[in-house]
C-alpha positions in Angstrom: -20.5 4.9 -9.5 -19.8 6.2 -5.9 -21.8 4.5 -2.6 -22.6 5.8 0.2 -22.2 3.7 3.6 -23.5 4.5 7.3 -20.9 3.8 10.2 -20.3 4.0 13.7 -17.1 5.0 15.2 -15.9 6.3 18.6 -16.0 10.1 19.3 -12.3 9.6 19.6 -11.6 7.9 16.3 -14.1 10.4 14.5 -11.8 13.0 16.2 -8.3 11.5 14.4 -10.2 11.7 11.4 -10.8 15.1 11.3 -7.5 16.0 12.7 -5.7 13.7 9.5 -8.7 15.4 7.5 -7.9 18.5 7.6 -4.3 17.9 7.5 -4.9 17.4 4.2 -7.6 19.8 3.4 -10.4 17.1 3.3 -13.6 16.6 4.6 -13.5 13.9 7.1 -16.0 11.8 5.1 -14.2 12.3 2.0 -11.0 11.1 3.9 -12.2 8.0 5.1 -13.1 7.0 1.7 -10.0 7.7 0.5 -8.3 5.4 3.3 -10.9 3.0 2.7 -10.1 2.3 -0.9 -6.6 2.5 -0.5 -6.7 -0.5 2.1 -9.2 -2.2 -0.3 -6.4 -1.6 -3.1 -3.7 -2.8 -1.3 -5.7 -6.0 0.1 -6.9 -6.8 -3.4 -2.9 -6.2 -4.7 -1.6 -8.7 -1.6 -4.3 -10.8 -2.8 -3.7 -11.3 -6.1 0.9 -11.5 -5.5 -0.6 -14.3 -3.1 -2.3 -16.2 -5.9 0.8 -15.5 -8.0 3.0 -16.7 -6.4 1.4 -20.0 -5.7 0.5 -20.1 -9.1 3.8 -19.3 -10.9 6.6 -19.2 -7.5 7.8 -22.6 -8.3 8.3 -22.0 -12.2 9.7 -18.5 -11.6 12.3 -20.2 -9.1 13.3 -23.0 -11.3 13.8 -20.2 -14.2 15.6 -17.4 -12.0 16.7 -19.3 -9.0 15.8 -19.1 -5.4 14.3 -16.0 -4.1 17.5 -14.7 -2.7 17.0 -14.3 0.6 19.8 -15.0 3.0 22.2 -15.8 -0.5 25.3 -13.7 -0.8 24.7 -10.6 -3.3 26.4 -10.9 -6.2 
């Protein structure tokens, strides 16, 4: 189900919008949903490597060795 939110930006931001917008054939409003979820999508991904990692890092190390970086490549 979609939302609908009310913000407040500067007339110069608002003006980048519709520039990127319409570089993609867009609506403004439309864009900045689209840029919206994708930073919510990549925050919830960095998220969820972060609890992986201090989860599993220290198995997945001791299995596949260290994380490589700075070694030689084989």
């Amino acid at each position: 189900m979609a939302r609908e939110i009310r913000i407040e930006i500067s007339d110069e931001a608002y003006e980048a919008l519709e520039r990127a917008a319409a570089a993609r054939h867009v609506p403004a409003e439309a864009y900045a949903g689209q840029v919206l979820d994708a930073d919510l999508t990549r925050a919830r991904f960095l998220e969820g490597a972060r609890l992986f990692v201090a989860e599993h890092g220290t198995a997945f190390a001791e299995r596949f060795g260290p994380s490589g970086r700075g070694a030689d490549a084989a």
